[in-house]
C-alpha positions as CSV (number, residue, x, y, z in Angstrom):
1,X,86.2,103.0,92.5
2,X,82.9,103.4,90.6
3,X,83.0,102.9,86.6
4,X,81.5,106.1,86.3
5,X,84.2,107.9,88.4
6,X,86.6,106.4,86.2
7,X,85.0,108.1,83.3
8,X,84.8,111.1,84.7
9,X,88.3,111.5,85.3
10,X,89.1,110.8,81.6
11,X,86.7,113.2,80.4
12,X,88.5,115.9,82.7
13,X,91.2,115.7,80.3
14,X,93.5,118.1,80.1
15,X,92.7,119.0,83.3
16,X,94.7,117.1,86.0
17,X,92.2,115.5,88.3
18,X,92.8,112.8,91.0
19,X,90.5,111.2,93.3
20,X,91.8,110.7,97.0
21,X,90.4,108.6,100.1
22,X,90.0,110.6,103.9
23,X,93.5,110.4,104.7
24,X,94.8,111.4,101.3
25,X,95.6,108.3,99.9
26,X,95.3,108.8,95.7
27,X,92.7,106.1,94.6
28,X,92.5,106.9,90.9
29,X,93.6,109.6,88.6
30,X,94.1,110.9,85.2
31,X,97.6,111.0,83.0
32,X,98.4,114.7,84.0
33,X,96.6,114.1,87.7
34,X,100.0,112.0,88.5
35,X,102.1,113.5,86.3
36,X,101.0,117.2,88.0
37,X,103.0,115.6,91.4
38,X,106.4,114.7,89.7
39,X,107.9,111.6,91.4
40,X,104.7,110.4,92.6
41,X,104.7,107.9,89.9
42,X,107.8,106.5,91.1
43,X,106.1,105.2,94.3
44,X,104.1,101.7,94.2
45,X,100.4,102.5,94.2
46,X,99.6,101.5,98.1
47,X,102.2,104.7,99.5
48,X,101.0,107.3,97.1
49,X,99.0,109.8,99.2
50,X,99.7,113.1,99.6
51,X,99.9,114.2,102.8
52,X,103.4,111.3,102.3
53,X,104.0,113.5,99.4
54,X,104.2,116.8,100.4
55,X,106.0,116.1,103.4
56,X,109.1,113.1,101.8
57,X,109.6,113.3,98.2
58,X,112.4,115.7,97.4
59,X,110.4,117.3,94.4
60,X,107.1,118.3,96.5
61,X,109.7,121.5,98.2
62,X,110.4,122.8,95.3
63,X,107.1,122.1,93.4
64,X,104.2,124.2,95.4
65,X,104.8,127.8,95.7
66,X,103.9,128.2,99.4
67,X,104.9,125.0,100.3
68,X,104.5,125.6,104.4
69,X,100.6,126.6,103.0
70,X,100.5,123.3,101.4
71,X,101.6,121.5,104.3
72,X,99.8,123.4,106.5
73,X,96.6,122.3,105.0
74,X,97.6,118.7,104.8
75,X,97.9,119.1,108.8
76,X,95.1,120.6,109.3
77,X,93.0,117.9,107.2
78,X,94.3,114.9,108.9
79,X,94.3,116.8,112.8
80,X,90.3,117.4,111.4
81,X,90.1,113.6,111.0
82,X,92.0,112.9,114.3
83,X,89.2,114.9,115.8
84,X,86.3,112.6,114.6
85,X,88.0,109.4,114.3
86,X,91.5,109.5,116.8
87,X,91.3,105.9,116.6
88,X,91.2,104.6,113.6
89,X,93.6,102.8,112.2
90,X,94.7,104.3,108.7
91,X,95.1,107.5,110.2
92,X,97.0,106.3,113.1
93,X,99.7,104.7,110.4
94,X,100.1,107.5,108.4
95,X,100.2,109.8,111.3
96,X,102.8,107.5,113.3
97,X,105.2,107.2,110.0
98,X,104.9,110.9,109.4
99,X,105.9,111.9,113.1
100,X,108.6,109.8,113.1
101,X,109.7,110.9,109.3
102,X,108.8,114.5,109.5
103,X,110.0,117.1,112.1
104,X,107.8,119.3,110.0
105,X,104.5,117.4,110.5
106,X,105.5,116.7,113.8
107,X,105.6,120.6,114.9
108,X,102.5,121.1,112.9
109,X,100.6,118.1,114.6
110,X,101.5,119.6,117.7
111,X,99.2,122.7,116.6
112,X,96.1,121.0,116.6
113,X,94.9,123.5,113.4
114,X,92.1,122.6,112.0
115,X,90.7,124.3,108.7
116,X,90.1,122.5,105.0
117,X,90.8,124.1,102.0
118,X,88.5,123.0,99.3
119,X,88.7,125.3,96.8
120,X,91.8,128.3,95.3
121,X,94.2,128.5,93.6
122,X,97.9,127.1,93.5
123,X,101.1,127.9,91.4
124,X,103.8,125.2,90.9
125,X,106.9,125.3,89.5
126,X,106.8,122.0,87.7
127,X,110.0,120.7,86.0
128,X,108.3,119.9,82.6
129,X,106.1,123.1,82.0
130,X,107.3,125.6,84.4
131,X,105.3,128.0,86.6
132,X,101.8,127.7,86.4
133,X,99.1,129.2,88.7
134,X,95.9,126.8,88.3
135,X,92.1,127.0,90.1
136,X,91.3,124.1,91.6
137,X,88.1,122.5,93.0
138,X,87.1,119.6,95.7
139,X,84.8,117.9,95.9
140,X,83.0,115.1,97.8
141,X,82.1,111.7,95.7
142,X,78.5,110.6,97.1
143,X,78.2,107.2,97.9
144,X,82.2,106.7,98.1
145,X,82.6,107.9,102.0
146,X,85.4,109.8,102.3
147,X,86.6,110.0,98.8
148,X,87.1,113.6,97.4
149,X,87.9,114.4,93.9
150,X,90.4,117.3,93.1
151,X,90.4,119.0,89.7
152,X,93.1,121.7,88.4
153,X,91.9,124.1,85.7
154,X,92.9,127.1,83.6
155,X,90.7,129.0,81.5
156,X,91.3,127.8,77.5
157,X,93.5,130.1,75.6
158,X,95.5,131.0,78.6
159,X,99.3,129.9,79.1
160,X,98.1,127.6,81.3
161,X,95.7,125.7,79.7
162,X,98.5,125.3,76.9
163,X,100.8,123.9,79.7
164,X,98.4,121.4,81.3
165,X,97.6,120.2,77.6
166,X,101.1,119.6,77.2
167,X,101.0,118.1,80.6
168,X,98.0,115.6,79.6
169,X,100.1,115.0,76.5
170,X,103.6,113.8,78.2
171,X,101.8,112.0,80.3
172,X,99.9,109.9,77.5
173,X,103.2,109.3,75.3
174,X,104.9,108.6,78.7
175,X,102.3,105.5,79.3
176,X,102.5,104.4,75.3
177,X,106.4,103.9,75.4
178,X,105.8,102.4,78.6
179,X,103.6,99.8,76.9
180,X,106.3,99.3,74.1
181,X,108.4,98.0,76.7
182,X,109.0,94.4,77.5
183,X,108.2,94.7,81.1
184,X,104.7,96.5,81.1
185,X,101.9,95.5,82.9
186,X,98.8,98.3,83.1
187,X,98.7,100.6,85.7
188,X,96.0,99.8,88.6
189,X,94.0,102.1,90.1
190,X,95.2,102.0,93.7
């Protein structure tokens, strides 16, 4: 990860924003960029991606509003992958442990869809700041193949800018009582 990709996703702030490899595989990210995917923090850096998200953690059903549209979209990115590169080999992984995780990715693979979604909008219900319907944005990093940045956004002065402020914030006071502790070493960047 560049230094200056680094410091763009700070200065994003409040808006979440995370920065994700081909296969979905979160490389870097802000405070409320994790903290917008509740859980996802609980998994060690190498497994958070989110196609792995949306499809095994418990709170990724109940966090998108049209989940099967989130899903869908995950499918259809990786089966657009499959199509250039069927071979190669972080794909293949994530594919395999998906089929044999998933019966829902496994019916969708079995589509063969194909169509990204780079920009919209998405509502979540998240368990610390309730429904909000955010704007979002990809967008390819030059340089970085395959990397893609992803920034949430909601206009200032609106409910939910308000909430992803208070999102930025939890997840700031989150990492400083986390560096109280004992036991804390800094978060990498995957």
């Amino acid at each position: 990860m560049r230094p200056g990709v680094k410091l763009l996703l700070e200065s994003l702030r409040p808006y979440p924003a995370h920065v994700f490899s081909r296969t979905g595989d979160v490389l870097a990210y802000n405070p409320a960029g994790l903290r917008l995917l509740p859980g996802m923090d609980d998994w060690p850096a190498k497994q958070r991606n989110i196609a792995r998200y949306v499809f095994l953690h418990p709170a990724a059903r109940g966090l998108f509003d049209d989940w099967h549209h989130q899903v869908r979209s995950c499918v259809n990115g990786l089966r657009a992958l499959a199509g250039m590169e069927p071979d190669a080999p972080d794909l293949t992984q994530l594919v395999g442990e998906l089929l044999l995780k998933s019966p829902e990715f496994a019916r969708m693979w079995e589509r063969y869809d194909v169509k990204g979604h780079t920009y919209g909008r998405k509502t979540f219900h998240h368990p610390e700041v309730a429904d909000l319907t955010l704007g979002y944005q990809t967008m390819q990093l030059q340089g970085t193949p395959g990397q893609c940045m992803v920034v949430y956004y909601a206009e200032s002065g609106t409910p939910e800018h308000d909430k992803l402020a208070l999102l930025d914030l939890a997840a700031t006071e989150s990492e400083r009582a986390a560096r109280r502790s004992p036991d804390w070493q800094p978060i990498q960047n995957a």
